[in-house]
C-alpha positions in Angstrom: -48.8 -56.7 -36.8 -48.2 -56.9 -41.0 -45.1 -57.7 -41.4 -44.7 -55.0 -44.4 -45.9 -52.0 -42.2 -43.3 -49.2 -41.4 -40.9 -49.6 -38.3 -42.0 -46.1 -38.3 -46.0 -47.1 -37.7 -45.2 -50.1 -35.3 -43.6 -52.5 -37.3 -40.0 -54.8 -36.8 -37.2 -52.8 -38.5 -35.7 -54.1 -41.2 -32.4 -54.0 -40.0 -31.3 -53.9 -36.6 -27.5 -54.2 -37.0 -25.2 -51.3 -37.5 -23.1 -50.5 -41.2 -19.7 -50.2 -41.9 -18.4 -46.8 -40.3 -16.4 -44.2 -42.2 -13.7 -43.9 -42.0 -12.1 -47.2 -40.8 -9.5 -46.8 -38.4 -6.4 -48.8 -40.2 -3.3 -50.0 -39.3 -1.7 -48.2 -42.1 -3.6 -44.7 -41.2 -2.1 -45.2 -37.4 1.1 -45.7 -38.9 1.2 -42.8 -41.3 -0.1 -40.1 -38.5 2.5 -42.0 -36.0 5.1 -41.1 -38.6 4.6 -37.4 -38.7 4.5 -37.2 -34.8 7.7 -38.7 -34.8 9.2 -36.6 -37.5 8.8 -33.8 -35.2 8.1 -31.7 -38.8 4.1 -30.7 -38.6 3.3 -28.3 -40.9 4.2 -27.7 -44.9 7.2 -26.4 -45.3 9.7 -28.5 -47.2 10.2 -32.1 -48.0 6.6 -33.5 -45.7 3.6 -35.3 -46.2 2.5 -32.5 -47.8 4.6 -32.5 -50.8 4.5 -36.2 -51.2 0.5 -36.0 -51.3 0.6 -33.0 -53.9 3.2 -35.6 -55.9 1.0 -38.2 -55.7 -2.0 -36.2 -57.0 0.3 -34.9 -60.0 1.4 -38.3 -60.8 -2.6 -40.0 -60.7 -4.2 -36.8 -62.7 -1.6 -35.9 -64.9 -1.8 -32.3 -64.4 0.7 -29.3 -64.1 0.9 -29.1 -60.5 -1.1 -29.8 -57.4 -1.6 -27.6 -54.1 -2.8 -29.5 -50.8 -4.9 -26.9 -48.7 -6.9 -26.8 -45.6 -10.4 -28.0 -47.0 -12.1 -28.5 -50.5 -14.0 -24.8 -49.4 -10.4 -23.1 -49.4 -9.4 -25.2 -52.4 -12.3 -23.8 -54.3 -11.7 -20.3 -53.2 -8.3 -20.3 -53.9 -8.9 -21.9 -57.3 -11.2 -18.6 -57.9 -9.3 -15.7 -56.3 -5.8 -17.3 -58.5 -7.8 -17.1 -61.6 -8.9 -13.2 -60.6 -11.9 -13.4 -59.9 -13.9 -10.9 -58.0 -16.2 -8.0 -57.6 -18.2 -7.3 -60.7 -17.4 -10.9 -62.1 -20.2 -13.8 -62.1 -19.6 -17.9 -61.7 -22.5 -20.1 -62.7 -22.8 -23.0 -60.4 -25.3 -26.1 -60.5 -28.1 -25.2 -58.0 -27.9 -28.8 -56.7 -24.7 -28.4 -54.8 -23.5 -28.3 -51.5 -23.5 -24.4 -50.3 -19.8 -24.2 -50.8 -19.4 -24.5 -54.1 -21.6 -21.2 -54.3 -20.4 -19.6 -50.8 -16.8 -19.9 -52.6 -17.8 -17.4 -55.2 -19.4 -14.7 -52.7 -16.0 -15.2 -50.7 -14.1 -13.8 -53.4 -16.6 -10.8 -53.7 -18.2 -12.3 -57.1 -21.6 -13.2 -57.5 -22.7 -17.1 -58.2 -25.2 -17.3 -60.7 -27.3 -20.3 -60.5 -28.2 -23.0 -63.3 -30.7 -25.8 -63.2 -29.9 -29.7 -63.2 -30.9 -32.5 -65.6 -33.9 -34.5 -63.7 -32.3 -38.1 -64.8 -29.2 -37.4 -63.2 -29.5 -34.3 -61.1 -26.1 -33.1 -62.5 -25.2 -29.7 -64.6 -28.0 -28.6 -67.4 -25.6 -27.4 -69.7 -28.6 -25.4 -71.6 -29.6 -23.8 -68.6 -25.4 -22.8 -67.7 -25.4 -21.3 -71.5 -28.7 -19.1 -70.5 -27.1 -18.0 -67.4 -24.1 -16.5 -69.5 -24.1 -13.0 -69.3 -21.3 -10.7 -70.2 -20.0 -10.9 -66.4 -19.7 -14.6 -66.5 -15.8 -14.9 -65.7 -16.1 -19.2 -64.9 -18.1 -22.2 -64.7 -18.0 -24.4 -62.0 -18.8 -28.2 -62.7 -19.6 -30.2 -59.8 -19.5 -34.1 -59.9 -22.3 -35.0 -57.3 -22.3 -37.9 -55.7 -19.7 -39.2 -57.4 -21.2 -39.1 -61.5 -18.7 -36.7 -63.3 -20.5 -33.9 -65.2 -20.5 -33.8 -68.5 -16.6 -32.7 -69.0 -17.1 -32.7 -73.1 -20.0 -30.2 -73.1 -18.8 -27.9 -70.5 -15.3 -27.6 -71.8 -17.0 -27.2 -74.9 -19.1 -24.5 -73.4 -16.1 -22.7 -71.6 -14.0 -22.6 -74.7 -16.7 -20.9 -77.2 -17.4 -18.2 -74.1 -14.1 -17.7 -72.9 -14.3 -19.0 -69.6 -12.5 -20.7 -66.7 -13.8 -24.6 -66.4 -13.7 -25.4 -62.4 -14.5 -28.9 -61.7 -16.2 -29.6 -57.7 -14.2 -33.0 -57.5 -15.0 -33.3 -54.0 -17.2 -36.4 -54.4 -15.5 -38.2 -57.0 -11.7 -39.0 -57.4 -11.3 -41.6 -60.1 -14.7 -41.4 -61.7 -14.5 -40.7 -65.5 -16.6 -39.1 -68.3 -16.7 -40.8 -71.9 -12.8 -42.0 -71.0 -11.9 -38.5 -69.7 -11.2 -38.6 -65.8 -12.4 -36.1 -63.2 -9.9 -33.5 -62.9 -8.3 -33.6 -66.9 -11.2 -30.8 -68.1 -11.2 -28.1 -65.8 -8.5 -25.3 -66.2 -8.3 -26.1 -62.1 -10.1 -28.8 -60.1 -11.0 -28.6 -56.5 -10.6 -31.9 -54.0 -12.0 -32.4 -50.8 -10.3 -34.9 -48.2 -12.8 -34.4 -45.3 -13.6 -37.5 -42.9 -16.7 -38.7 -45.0 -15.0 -38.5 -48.0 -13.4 -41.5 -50.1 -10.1 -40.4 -49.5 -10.7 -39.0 -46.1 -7.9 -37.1 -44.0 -10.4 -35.6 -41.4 -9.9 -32.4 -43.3 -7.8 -31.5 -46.0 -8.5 -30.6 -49.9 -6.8 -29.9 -52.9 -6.2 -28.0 -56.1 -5.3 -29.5 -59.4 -3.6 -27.3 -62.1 -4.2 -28.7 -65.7 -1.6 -27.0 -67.4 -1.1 -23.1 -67.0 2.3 -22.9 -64.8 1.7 -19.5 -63.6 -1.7 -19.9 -62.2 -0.3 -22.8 -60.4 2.6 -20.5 -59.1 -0.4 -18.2 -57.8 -2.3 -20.9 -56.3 0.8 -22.3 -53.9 1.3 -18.1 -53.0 -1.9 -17.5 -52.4 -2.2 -20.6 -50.1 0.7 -19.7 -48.7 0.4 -16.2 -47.0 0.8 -14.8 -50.8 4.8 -16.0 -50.8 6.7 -19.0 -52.6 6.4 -22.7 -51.1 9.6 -23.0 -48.6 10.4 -19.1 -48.2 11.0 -18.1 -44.8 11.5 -14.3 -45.9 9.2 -11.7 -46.1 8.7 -12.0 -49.6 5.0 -11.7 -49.6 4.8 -11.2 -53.6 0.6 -11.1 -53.4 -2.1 -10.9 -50.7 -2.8 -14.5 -50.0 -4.3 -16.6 -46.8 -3.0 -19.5 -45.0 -4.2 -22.7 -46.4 -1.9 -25.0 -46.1 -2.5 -28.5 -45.4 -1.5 -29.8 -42.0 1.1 -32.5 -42.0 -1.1 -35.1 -40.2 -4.4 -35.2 -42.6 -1.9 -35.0 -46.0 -0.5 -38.7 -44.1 -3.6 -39.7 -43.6 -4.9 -39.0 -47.3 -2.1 -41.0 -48.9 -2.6 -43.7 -46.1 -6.2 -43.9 -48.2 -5.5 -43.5 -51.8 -3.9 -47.5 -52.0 -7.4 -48.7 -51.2 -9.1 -46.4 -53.8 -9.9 -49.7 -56.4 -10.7 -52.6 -53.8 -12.9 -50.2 -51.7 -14.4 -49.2 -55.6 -15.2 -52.3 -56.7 -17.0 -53.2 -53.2 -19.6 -50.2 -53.6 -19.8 -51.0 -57.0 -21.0 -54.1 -56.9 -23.4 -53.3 -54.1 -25.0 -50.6 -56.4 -25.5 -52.8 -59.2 -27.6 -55.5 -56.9 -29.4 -52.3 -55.8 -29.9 -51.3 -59.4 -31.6 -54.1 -60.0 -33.3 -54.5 -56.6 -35.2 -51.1 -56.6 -38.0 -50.1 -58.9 -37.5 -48.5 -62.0 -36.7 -44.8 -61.1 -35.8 -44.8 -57.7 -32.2 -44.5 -58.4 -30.8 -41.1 -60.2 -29.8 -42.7 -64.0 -26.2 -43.3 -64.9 -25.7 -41.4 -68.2 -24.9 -43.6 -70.6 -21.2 -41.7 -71.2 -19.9 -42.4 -67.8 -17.2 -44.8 -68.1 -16.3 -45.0 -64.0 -19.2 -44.2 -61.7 -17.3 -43.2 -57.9 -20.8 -44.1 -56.0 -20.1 -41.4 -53.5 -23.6 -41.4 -53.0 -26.7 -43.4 -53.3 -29.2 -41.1 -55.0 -32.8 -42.0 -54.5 -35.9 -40.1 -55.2 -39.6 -40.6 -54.4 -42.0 -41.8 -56.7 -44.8 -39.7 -58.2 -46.8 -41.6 -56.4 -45.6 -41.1 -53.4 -45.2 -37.2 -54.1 -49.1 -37.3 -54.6 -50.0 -38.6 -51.5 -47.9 -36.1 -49.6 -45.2 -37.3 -48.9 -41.4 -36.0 -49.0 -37.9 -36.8 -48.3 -38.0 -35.3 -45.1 -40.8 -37.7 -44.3 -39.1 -40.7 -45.7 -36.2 -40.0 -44.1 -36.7 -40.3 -40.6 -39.3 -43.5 -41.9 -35.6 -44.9 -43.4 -33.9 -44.3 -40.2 -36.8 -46.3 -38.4 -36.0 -49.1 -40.4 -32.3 -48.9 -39.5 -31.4 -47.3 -42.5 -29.0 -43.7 -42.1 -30.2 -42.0 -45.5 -30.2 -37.5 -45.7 -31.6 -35.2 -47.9 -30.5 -33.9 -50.9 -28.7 -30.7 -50.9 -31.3 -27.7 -51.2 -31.4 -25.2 -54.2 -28.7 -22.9 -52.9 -30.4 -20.2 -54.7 -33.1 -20.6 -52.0 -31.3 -20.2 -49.0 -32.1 -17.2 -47.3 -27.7 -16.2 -47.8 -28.3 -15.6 -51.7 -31.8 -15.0 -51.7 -32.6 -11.5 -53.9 -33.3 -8.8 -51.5 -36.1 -8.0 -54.0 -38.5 -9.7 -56.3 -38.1 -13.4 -56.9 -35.0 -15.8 -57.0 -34.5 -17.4 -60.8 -37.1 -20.2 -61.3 -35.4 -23.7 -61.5 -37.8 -26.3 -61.6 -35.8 -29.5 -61.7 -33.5 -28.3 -58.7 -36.5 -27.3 -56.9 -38.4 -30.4 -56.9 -35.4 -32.4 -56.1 -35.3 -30.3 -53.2 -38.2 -31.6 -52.1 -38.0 -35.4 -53.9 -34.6 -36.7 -53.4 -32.4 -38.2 -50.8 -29.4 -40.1 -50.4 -27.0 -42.4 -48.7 -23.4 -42.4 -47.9 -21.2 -44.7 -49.3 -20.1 -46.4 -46.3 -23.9 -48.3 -46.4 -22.3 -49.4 -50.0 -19.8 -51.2 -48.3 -22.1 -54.0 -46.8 -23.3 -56.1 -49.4 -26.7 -56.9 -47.5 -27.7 -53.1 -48.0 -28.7 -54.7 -51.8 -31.5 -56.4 -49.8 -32.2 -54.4 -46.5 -32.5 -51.0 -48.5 -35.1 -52.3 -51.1 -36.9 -53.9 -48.6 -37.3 -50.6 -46.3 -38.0 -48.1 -49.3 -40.6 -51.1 -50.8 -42.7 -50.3 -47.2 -42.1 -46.6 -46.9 -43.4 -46.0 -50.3 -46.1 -48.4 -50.0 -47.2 -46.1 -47.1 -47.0 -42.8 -48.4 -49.7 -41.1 -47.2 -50.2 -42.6 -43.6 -46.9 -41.9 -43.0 -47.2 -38.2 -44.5 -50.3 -38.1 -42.4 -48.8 -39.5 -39.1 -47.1 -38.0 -36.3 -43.4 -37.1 -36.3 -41.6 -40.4 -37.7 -38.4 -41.1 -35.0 -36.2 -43.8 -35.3 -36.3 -47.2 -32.9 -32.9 -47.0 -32.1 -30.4 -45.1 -30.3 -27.6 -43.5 -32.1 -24.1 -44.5 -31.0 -21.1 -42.6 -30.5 -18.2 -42.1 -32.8 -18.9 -38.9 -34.9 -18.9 -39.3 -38.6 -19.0 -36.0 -40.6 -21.8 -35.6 -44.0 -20.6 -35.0 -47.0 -18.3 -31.9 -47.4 -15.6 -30.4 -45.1 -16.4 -30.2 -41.4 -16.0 -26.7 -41.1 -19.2 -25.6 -42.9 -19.6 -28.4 -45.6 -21.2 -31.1 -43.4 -24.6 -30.2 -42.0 -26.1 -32.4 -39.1 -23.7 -35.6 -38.8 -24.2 -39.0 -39.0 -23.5 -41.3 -36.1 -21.2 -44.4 -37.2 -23.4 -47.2 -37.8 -26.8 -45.7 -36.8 -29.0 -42.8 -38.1 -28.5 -39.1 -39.1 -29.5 -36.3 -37.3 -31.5 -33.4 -38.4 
């Protein structure tokens, strides 16, 4: 048989042997979850894990105040409903997000507005957020997808000349940085995300940063805490709030991870840049020019015209990756698309770029970024896939050649409804 034909049309896989799994078990995580067992003091309420994580994400950001919560969902949602925002107000929100960085503004009873992406990076138009500016808008949320921040100038810009909240999605990126500005120093509040796939990964667990305004921060600790002052045990329930705090266990196991953060960087980074230059021109979603750190949550891939033209689509090429031992998903779909915030009449907004890349784009987790022959074994797969576009959009049902192993590891958001189908450590995603 060729030797360049598709695992996924009869040919030898590229790659046979499993990838680094995420996350890594660790002597240091064991230790730090061993600790809070034996501290016999679980949840946060005092001097804990807890505290020390929110510390730790004070000191690193340089912001007002921290507040460790449940899940980057609740951290979003508490971010909006401390800022007032509700029924009657509208967020705009990238259309190339995760659901929950829209589902968070329905939540708190406002409406999410969406805005198109730029097609060289797939982050935040900023002229489509200005167009979706109406005299409702209350806040903008910025998200930093796979791991690019947005542009922090132009949107803080943007917030300032319309009066509005700036709300950076940080749950892809934590030390990624925008023309010398680092995620979480723009935004008014800045939501984190600590769930298992995650670079710093707790199993769940998220977080919001406070820039500067004391009194929201005082709102966002009630509000995450049953509407009543951090260490109260009186009734003194000064606000409706929820229950978000963190547990105990995934705030150790986040500061367990955030030694690691540079080493485990500079790994992935060097991986991408052998892919850079590995892959044709295009394949890769650019790097604008004003990124000064790049957190390569994600490897972001889309299809050729080509390839487009001949029928094929990321679906498609998906499962033809997986045959070639290579765990890749598809992008995030338009969110304005999904029958939860479709228009019950007449036709959603029309945004073009985040349509196509519904259809175009894919990526890969970072963990592949951690073995360094993914620069050769990824190039190699996509090179044959492409190369047999339409047979393979033609063909039967592409499966993979191998059989997934145990050990569950969560996609890229929180595991309560951030994830989507999971991957399986070391072998392919499911769909």
């Amino acid at each position: 048989m060729p030797h360049d034909l598709p695992a996924a049309l009869g040919g030898r896989p590229v790659r046979t042997r499993p990838f680094p799994t995420w996350p890594s078990p660790s002597v240091e995580a064991r230790a730090a979850v061993n600790a809070v067992f034996d501290s016999g003091h679980w949840w946060q309420n005092g001097d804990g894990a807890g505290e020390r994580l929110e510390a730790a994400l004070v000191d690193r950001f340089e912001v007002r105040a921290a507040v460790a919560v449940t899940n980057g969902t609740l951290a979003l949602e508490v971010a909006l409903r401390a800022a007032g925002v509700g029924p009657g107000d509208e967020v705009v929100v990238p259309a190339t997000t995760f659901v929950s960085s829209a589902s968070a503004v329905s939540s708190v009873g406002a409406t999410p507005v969406p805005a198109d992406v730029r097609p060289d990076t797939f982050s935040l138009d900023l002229g489509s957020a200005r167009e979706s500016v109406t005299a409702r808008t209350k806040a903008l949320v910025v998200v930093h997808l796979g791991g690019q921040p947005a542009d922090l100038t132009g949107a803080r810009l943007l917030c300032d000349e319309k009066g509005l909240l700036l709300i950076e999605d940080s749950a892809q990126a934590v030390a990624a940085a925008w023309d010398g500005r680092p995620v979480g120093s723009a935004g008014d509040m800045t939501a984190m995300s600590f769930q298992a796939a995650k670079l710093w990964p707790g199993g769940e667990g998220g977080a919001v940063l406070i820039r500067s305004d004391g009194a929201l921060a005082g709102r966002v600790e009630r509000i995450a805490n049953c509407g009543r002052p951090r260490g109260s045990s009186d009734y003194d329930h000064l606000e409706p709030g929820t229950n978000a705090r963190i547990s105990e266990f995934h705030a150790a196991l986040v500061l367990s991870h955030m030694a690691g953060t540079d080493a485990l960087w500079l790994r992935r980074k060097g991986t991408y840049e052998r892919l850079d230059r590995a892959l044709p021109a295009g394949a890769l979603a650019a790097v604008d020019p004003r990124v000064t750190r790049h957190d390569h949550y994600m490897v972001l891939l889309r299809l050729p015209q080509a390839a487009l033209t001949d029928g094929l689509d990321n679906a498609t090429t998906v499962r033809a990756l997986a045959a070639e031992g290579i765990p890749a998903r598809v992008l995030f779909p338009a969110w304005h698309l999904l029958p939860a915030f479709r228009p019950p009449t007449g036709a959603p907004r029309s945004l073009p770029v985040a349509e196509g890349a519904t259809r175009s784009a894919l990526w890969l987790h970072h963990r592949l970024l951690l073995d360094p022959d993914c620069a050769e074994d990824l190039p190699a797969a996509w090179s044959r896939v492409t190369a047999h576009a339409s047979r393979l959009a033609a063909g039967p049902e592409v499966r993979p050649t191998t059989t997934p192993k145990p050990g569950l590891m969560p996609d890229s958001r929180t595991s309560d409804d951030r994830s989507g189908p999971p991957f399986r450590a070391g072998s392919v995603s499911s769909s």
